[in-house]
C-alpha positions as CSV (number, residue, x, y, z in Angstrom):
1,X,-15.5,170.4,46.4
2,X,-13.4,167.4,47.9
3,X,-10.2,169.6,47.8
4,X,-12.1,172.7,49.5
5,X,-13.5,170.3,52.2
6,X,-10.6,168.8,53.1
7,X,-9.0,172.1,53.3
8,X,-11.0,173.5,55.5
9,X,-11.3,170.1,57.6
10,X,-7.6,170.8,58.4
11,X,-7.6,174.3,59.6
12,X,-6.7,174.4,62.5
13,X,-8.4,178.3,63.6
14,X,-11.8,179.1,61.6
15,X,-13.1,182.5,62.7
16,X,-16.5,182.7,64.1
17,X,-17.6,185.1,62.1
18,X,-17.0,183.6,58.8
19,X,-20.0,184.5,56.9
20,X,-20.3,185.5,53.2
21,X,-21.5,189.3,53.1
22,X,-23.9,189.0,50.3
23,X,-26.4,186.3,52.1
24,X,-29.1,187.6,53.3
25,X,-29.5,188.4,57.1
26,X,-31.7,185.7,58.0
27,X,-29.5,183.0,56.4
28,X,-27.0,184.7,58.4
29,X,-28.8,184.3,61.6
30,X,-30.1,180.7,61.0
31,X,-26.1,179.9,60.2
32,X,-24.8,181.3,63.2
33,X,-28.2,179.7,65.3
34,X,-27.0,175.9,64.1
35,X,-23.2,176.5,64.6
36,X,-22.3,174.3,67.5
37,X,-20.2,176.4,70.7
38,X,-17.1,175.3,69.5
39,X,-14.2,177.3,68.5
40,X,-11.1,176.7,66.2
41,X,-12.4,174.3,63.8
42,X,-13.7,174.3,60.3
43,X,-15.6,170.8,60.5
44,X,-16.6,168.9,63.4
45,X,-16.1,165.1,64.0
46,X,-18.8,164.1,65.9
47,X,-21.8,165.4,63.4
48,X,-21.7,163.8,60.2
49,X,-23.7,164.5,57.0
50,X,-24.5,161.6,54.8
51,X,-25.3,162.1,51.1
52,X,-26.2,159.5,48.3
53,X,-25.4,160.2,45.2
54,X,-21.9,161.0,45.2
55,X,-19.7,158.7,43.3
56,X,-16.5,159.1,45.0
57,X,-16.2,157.6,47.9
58,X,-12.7,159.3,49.4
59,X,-14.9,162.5,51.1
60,X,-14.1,161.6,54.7
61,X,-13.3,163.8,57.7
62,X,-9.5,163.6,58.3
63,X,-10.6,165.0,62.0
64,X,-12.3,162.0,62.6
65,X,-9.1,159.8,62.8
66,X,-10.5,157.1,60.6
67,X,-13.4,156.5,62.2
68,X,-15.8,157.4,59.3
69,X,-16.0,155.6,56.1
70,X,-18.1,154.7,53.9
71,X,-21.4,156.7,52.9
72,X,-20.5,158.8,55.9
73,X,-19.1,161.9,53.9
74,X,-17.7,165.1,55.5
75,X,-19.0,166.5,58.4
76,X,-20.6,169.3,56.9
77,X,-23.4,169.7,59.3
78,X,-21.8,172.9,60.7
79,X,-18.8,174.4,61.1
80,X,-19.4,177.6,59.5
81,X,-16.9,177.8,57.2
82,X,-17.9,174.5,55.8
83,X,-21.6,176.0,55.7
84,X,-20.2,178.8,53.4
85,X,-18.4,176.7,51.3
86,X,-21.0,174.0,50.4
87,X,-23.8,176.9,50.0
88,X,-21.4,178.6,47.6
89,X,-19.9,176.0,45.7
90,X,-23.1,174.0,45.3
91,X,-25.4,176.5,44.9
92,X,-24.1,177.0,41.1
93,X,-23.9,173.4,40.3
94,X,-25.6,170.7,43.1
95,X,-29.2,171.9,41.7
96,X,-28.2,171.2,37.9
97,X,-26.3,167.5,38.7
98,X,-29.5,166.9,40.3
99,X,-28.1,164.9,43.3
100,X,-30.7,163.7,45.8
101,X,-29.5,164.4,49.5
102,X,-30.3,162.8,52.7
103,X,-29.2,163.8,56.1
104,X,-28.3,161.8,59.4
105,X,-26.8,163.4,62.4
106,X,-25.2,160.9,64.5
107,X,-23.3,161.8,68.3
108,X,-20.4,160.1,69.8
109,X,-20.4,159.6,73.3
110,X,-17.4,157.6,74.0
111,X,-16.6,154.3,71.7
112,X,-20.8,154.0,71.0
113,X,-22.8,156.1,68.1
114,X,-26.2,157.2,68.6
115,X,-27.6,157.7,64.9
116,X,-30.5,160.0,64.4
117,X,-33.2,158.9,62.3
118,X,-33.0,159.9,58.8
119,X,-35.1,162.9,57.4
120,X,-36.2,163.1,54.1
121,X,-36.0,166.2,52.2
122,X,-38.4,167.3,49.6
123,X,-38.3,171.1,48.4
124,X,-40.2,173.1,45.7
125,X,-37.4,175.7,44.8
126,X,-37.4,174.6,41.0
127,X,-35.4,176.3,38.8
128,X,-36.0,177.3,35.0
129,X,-34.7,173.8,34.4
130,X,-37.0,171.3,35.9
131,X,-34.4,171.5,38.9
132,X,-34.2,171.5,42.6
133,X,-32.2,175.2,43.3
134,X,-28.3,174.0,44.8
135,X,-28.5,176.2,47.7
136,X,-32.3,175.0,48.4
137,X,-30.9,171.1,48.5
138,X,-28.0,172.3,50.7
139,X,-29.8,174.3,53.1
140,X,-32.4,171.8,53.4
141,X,-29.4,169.1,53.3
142,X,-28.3,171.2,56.6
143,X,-31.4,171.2,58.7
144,X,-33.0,174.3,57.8
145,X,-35.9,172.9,57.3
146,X,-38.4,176.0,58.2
147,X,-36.1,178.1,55.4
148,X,-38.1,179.5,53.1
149,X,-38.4,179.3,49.4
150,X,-38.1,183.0,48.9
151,X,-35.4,182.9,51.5
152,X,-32.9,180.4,49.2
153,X,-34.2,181.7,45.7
154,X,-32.7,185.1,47.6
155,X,-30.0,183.7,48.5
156,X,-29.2,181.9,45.3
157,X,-29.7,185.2,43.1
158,X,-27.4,187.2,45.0
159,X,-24.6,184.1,45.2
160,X,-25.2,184.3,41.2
161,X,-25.4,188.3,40.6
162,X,-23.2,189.7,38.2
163,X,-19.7,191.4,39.5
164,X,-20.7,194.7,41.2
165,X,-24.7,194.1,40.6
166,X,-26.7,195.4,43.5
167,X,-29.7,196.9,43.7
168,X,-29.6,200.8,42.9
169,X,-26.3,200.5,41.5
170,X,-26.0,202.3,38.6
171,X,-25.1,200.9,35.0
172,X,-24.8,202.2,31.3
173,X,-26.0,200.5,28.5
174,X,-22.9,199.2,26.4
175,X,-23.8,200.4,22.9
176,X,-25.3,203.5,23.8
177,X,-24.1,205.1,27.7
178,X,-26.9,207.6,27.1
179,X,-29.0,204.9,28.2
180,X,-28.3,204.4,32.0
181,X,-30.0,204.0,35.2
182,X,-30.4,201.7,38.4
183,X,-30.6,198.5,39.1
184,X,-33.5,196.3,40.7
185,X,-33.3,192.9,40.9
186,X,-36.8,190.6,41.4
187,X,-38.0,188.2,43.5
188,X,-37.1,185.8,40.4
189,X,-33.4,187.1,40.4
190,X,-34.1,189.0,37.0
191,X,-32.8,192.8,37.0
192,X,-34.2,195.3,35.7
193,X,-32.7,199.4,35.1
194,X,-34.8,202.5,36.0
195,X,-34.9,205.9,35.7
196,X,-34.5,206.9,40.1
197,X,-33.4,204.7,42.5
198,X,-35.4,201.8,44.6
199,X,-36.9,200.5,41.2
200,X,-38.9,204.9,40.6
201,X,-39.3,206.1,37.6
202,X,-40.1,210.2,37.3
203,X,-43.2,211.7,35.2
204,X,-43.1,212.2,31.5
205,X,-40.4,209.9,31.4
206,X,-39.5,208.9,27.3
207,X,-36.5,207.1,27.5
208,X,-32.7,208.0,26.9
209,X,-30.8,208.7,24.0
210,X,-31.1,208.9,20.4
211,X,-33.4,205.6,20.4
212,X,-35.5,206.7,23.5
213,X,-34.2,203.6,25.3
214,X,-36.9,202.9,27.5
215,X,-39.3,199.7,28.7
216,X,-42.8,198.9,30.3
217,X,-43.8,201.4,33.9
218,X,-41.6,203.7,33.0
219,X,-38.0,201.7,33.1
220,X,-35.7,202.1,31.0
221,X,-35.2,198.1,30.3
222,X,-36.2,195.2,32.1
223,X,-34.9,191.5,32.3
224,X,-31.1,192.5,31.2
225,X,-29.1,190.2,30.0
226,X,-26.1,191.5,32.1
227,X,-23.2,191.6,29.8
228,X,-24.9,194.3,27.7
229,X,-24.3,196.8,30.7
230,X,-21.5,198.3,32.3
231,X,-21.5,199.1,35.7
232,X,-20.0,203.0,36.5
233,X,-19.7,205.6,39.3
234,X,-22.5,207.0,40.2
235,X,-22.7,210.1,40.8
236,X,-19.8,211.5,38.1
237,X,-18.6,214.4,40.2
238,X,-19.3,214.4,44.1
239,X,-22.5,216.5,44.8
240,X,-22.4,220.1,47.0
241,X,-20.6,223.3,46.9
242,X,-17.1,223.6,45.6
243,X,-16.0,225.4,48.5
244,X,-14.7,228.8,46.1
245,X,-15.1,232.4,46.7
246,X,-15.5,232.8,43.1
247,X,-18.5,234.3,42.1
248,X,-20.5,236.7,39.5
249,X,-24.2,238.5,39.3
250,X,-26.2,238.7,35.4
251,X,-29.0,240.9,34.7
252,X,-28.8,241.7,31.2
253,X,-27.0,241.1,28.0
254,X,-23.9,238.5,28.0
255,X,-20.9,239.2,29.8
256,X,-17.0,237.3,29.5
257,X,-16.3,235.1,32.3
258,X,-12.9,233.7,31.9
259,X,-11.6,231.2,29.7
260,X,-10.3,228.0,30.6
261,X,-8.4,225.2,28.7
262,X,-8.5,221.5,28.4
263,X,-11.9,220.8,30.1
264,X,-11.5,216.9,29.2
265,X,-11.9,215.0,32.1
266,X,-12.4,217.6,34.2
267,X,-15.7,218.7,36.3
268,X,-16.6,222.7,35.9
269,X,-18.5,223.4,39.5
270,X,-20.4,226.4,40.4
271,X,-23.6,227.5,42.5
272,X,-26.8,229.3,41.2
273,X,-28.9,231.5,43.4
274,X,-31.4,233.7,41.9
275,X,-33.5,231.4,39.5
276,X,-37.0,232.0,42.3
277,X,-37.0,235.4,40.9
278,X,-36.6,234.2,37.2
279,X,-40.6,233.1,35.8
280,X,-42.1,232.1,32.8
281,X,-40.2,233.9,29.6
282,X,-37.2,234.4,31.6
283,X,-33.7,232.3,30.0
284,X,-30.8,232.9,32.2
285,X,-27.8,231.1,30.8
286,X,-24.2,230.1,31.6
287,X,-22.2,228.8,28.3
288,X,-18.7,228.3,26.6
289,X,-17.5,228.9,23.0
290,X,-14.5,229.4,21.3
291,X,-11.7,231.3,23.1
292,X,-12.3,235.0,22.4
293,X,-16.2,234.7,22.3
294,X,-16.9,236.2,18.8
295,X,-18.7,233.2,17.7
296,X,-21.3,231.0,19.3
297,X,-24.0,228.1,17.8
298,X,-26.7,230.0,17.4
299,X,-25.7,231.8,14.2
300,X,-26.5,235.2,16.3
301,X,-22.8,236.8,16.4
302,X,-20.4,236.9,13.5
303,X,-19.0,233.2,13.5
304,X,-20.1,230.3,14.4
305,X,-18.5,227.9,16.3
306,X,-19.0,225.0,19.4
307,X,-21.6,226.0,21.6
308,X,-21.5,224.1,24.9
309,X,-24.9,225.3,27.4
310,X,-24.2,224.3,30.4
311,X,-27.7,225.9,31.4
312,X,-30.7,227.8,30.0
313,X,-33.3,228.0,32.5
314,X,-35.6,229.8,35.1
315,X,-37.3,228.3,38.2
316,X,-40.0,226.6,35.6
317,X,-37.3,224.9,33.2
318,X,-33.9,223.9,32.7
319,X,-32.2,222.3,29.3
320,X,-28.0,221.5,28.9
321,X,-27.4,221.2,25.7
322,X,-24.2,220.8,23.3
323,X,-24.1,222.1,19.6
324,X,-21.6,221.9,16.6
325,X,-21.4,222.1,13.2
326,X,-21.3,220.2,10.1
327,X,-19.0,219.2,7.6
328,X,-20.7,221.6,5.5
329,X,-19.8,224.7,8.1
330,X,-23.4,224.8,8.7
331,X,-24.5,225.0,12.4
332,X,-25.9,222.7,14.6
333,X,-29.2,225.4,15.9
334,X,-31.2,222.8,17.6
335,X,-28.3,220.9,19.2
336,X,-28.9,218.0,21.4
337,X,-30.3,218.9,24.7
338,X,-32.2,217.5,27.9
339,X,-33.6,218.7,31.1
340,X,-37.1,219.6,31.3
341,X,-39.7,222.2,30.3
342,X,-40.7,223.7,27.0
343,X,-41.8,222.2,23.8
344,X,-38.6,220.3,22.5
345,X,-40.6,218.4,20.0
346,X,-38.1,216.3,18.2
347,X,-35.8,213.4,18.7
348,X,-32.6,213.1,20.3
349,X,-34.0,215.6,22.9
350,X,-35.3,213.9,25.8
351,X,-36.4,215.0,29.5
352,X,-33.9,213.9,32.4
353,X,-36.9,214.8,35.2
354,X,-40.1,216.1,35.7
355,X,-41.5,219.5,37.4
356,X,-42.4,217.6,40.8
357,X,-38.6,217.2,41.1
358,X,-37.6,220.1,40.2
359,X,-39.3,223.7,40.3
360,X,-40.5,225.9,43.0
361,X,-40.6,223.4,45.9
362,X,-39.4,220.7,44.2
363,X,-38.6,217.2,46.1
364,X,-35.0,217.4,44.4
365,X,-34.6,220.4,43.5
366,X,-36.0,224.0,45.2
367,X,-35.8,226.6,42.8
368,X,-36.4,229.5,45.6
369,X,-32.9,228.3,46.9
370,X,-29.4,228.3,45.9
371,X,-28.2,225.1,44.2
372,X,-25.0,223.5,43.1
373,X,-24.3,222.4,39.3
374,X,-21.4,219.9,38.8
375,X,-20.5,219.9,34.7
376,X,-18.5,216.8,33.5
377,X,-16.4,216.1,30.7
378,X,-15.7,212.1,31.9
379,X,-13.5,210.1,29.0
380,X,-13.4,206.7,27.9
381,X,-11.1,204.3,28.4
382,X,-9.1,205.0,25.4
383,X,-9.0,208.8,26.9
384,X,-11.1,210.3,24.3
385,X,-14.3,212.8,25.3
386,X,-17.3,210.2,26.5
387,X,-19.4,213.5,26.4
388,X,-21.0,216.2,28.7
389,X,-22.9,214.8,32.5
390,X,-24.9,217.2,34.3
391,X,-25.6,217.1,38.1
392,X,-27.7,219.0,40.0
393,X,-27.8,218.7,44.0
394,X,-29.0,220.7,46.7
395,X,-28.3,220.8,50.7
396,X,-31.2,219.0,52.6
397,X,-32.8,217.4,49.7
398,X,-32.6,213.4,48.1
399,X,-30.7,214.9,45.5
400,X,-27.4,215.3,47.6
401,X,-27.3,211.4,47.5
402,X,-29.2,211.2,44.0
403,X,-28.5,214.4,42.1
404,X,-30.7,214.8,39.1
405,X,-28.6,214.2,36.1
406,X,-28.3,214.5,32.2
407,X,-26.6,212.6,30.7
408,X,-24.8,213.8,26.8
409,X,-22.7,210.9,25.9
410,X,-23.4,210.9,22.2
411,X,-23.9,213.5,19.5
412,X,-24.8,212.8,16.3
413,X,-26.6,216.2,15.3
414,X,-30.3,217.5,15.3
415,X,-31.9,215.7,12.4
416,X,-35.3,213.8,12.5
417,X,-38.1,212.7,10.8
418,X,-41.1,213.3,13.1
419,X,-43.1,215.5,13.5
420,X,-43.9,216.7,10.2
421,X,-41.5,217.0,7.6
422,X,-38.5,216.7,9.6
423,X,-35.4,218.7,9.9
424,X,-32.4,219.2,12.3
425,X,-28.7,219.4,10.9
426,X,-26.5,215.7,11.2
427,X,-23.2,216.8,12.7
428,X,-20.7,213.9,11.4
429,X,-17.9,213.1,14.5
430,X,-20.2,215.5,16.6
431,X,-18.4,214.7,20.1
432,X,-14.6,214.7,18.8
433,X,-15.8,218.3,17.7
434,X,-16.5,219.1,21.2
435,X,-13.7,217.8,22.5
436,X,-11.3,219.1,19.9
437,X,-13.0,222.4,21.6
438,X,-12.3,221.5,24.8
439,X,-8.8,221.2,24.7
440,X,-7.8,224.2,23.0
441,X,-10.1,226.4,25.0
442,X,-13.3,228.2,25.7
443,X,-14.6,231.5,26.7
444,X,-17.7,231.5,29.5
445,X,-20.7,233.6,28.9
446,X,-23.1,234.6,30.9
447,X,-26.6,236.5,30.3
448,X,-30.0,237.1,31.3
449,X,-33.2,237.5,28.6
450,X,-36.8,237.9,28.6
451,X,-39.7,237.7,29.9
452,X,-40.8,237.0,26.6
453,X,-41.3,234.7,23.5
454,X,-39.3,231.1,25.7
455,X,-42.5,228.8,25.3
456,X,-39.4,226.4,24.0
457,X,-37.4,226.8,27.1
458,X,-40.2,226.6,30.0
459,X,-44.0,226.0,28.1
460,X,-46.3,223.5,28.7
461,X,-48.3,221.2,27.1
462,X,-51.1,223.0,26.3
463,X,-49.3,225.6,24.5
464,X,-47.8,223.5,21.9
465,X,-50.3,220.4,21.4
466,X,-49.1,217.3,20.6
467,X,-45.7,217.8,19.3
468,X,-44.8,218.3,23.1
469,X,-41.9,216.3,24.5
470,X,-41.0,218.5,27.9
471,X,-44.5,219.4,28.9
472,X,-42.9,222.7,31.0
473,X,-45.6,224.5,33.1
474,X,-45.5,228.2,31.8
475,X,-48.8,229.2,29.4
476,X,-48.4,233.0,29.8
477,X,-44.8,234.9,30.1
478,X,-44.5,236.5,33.8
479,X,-45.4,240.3,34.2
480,X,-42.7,242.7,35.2
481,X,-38.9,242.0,34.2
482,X,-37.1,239.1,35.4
483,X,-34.0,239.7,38.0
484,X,-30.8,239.2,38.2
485,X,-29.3,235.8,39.1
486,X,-25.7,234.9,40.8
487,X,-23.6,232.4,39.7
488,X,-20.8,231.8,42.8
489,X,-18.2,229.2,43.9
490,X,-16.7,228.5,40.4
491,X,-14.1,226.1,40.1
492,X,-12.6,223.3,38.5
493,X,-11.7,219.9,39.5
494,X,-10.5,216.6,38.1
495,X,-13.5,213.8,37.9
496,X,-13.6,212.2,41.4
497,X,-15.6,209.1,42.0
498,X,-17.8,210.3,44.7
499,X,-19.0,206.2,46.5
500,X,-15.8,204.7,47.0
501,X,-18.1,202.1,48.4
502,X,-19.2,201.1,44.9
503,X,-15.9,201.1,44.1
504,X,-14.8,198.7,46.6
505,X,-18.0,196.6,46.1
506,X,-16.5,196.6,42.4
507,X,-13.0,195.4,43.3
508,X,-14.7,193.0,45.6
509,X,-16.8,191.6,42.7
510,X,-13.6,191.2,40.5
511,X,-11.7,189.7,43.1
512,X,-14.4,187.0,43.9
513,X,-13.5,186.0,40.3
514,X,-9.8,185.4,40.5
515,X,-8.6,184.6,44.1
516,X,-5.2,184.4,44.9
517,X,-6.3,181.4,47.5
518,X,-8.9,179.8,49.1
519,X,-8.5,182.2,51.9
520,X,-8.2,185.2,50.1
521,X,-11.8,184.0,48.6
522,X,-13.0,183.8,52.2
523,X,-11.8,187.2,53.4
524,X,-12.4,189.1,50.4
C-alpha cells in the first residue's frame, strides 16, 4: 500500500476519469462529486487523511515538501486515483486487519492550518467474520458518510468476483459441462447459476445432465463455490441465418442430402420453415449416419451404425439426440436426447425448454415461422469431441440474444433404473464413438412421417401418467396428412465465439490478475 501511494503521489498527470469500471455507478458519481477541481495530480497536499492504527510511520505525502509528519498519513482524501487505489487494495484486506480509522481534513492557507474537527466513524457492514467490510471503513474513512450499506457490500462483491463473473454470464459445471447456465449474484455477493438469463428459470425444468443437476426455484445450483465452474462463450455458434442459397423441401420417406467430413469443431447451420403445418403425430427429421447411408441407430435399415438427430420434431415438439453402439455391437435405440415434448420417461433425457417458449407463438421460438438451427461440434482443450450444442434463434424474438439451447456434452448410453424395471443400453467411450464418426464422415437424411403413433416425440402429460418427463401438449394425432417442410441456407462454419464482449471481459479478468505494472492495472 505504501509503495502504491507513493507512486501515485509522484505522478505528475492522473487522468480525470480514472475510475475502476466494475464499481457501481453511484460510487462512481459520489467519487467524481468529492474530487477537488484540480487537474494533474494523483494526491493533493493540502487535504490530509489521518488514520490510527497503522504501525509505520514513513506514509507521508512527498508533495507536501515535508510539511506533514507524524500521524498525518497520505493525503488520500481525494485525488481519484488515490480513491481507486485505497478502495481496491483495502477492500480485500483493511476489513480483516481490523484497523480503526479516523478522518481530519485540514486546509492550508498560507504558513497557518485550519484543522477540521474530527469525525468518528461507526458502520454496520459486518462481514461473515465479525468484521467491518474494507471498502465500508474506506469509504466511510473518505467522507461518504450518507453511502449506503448495500451500496459498499455492492461494491465490495464485485471488487471480489471471480475473473470473468458477471451476472448472466454463462458458466459450465467443471465435472459435468452438461450442467450449465447463468450467473446471478445476491445482494450477499453469493452467485448462483440458472436455467434463462436475469436469474429465470423455464417450466418443467428437471435439471441437466446424467445427474439432473439442478437446485431450489428452479436453478440449476445456488451458492457456487466458483472454482467448480468454468466460464465459456455463450452462445457456441452466432445466432441467425447462414446467409446460403442452399436449400431442400421433405414430404415423405428419407431422402440423401450430401455428405460431409470432419464435423469436429465445426458448426452445421441451416433454416427450417414449414414446421406450422406439421401437428400432433407429425416427426419431421434432419440426421447424419455413416457415409453411404445404409445403416442408422435405429436398427430399421440393414446396419447399424452412429446416429446423430439433429432434429425430430413438429410445431408441438422438438428432441436432438445422439446414439451409438456398444461394445457388444448392440445399438444404442433410446439414445440420449433433449428438447421438449413427448413422454421421454427415463434418465439421461432431460427437457432444454418448455412449450411457452417454444410452439405456435412461442416467446422464443414461433413455430408458424421460419427459424434458424446452429448444430455444434465444440472440442476441448485437448482437441477431442466435447459433444453436440444445439441453438435455436429466430429474427425478432429474445432468442436472437438467448437462443434456446441443448446442450450433449456427455454420452454414456441409455441405461437406467427408474421407472420400472429399468433398461437402456450403456455405450462405453460413447462420445469418442461420435467423434471417430465425425471425422471420417457422414451422410445427411432427411424425411417426413406421420400423423400417427409419436406420443414419444410431441404427447403430453396426460397421455402417459406419471412416467412423464417432457410433458408435450398433443393428446390426439392431427387429422389430415402432415406437409411438407423446407430445410434452406445450409452451410458449414468453424465455431465462432459470437460476444467478443465476454471475451474481452475475460481477458480483462485475467489480466487484473497479473499486471505488467501498476498502470497497466489502472488502464486495464
Amino acid at each position: 500500500v505504501v509503495s502504491v501511494l507513493q507512486w501515485a503521489a509522484a505522478t505528475p498527470d492522473v487522468p480525470s476519469a480514472c475510475q475502476a469500471r466494475a464499481f457501481p455507478a453511484e460510487l462512481r458519481r459520489r467519487l467524481a462529486a468529492m474530487a477537488p477541481e484540480r487537474p494533474g495530480r494523483g494526491l493533493l497536499p493540502h487535504e490530509e487523511l489521518e488514520c490510527r492504527g497503522f504501525e509505520d510511520d514513513s506514509l507521508s505525502d512527498p508533495g507536501d515538501e515535508g510539511q506533514a509528519a507524524g500521524r498525518h498519513r497520505a493525503c488520500l482524501r481525494p485525488g481519484m486515483l488515490a480513491v481507486v487505489v485505497m478502495i481496491a487494495v483495502c477492500a480485500g484486506s483493511v476489513g480483516r486487519c481490523g484497523l480503526d480509522i479516523a478522518c481530519r481534513d485540514t486546509a492550508t492557507e498560507g504558513d497557518s492550518r485550519a484543522e477540521a474537527p474530527v469525525t468518528p466513524i461507526s458502520l454496520a457492514d459486518t462481514g461473515k467474520d465479525g468484521k467491518v467490510g474494507g471498502s465500508a471503513r474506506i469509504i466511510a474513512a473518505m467522507g461518504l458518510a450518507n453511502f449506503s450499506q448495500a451500496d459498499s457490500q455492492e461494491a465490495e462483491a464485485e471488487m471480489s468476483a471471480p475473473p470473468g463473473f458477471g451476472d448472466d454470464v454463462y458458466v459450465e459445471l467443471k465435472r459435468d459441462p452438461m450442467a450449465g447456465g447463468f450467473l446471478k449474484q445476491d445482494s450477499n455477493g453469493s452467485w448462483s447459476v440458472w436455467p434463462r438469463k436475469g436469474g429465470q428459470s423455464f417450466q418443467g425444468f428437471l435439471g441437466y445432465g446424467y445427474q439432473r443437476v439442478r437446485a431450489a426455484g428452479g436453478s440449476v445450483a445456488v451458492d457456487i463455490d466458483p472454482d467448480e465452474w468454468e466460464v465459456v462463450p455463450f452462445p457456441v455458434a452466432r445466432t441467425g441465418p447462414s446467409g446460403s442459397s442452399d436449400s431442400f423441401t421433405t414430404w415423405g420417406h428419407r431422402y440423401h442430402r450430401g455428405d460431409y467430413t470432419d464435423l469436429v469443431g465445426k458448426t452445421f447451420r441451416f433454416t427450417i420453415s414449414g414446421l406450422g403445418g406439421l401437428g400432433c403425430g407429425c416427426n419431421a427429421n434432419f440426421y447424419a449416419v455413416a457415409l453411404g447411408a445404409g445403416c442408422d441407430g435405429s436398427g430399421s435399415r440393414p446396419a447399424v451404425c452412429e446416429e446423430i438427430d439433429f432434429f425430430e420434431g413438429n410445431k408441438y415438439g422438438w428432441h436432438s439426440t445422439i446414439h451409438a453402439l456398444a461394445d457388444n455391437g448392440k445399438p444404442d435405440h433410446n439414445g440420449l436426447c433433449t428438447g421438449y415434448g413427448g413422454t421421454m420417461p427415463t434418465a439421461p433425457n432431460f427437457p432444454s425448454f418448455d412449450g411457452t417458449e417454444y410452439g405456435p407463438a412461442g416467446t422464443m421460438i414461433d413455430t408458424e415461422k421460419a427459424f434458424h438451427v446452429a448444430v455444434s461440434f465444440p472440442t476441448k482443450t485437448d482437441g477431442s469431441l466435447k459433444g453436440m450444442c444445439v441453438e435455436l434463434s429466430q429474427e425478432g424474438m429474445p432468442s436472437m440474444e438467448q437462443p434456446l439451447f441443448m446442450h450433449l456434452y456427455a454420452y454414456r448410453g441409455s441405461n437406467y433404473t427408474d421407472p420400472g424395471a429399468g433398461g437402456g443400453t450403456v455405450v462405453e467411450r460413447g462420445m469418442q464413438k461420435i467423434e471417430k464418426r465425425l471425422r471420417a464422415g457422414v451422410t445427411m437424411l432427411s424425411s417426413l412421417w406421420g400423423p400417427w403413433g409419436m406420443s414419444w416425440l410431441d404427447g403430453a402429460a396426460s397421455e402417459h401418467g406419471p412416467n412423464n418427463i417432457m410433458d408435450g401438449k398433443c393428446t390426439t394425432d392431427m387429422v389430415g396428412s402432415c406437409s411438407q417442410y423446407t430445410i434452406s441456407g445450409i452451410a458449414v462454419e468453424n465455431i465462432k465465439v459470437a460476444h467478443l464482449a465476454q471475451e474481452r471481459r475475460l481477458d480483462r479478468g485475467v489480466a487484473a490478475l497479473r499486471p505488467a505494472s501498476i498502470g497497466q492495472a489502472f488502464r486495464a
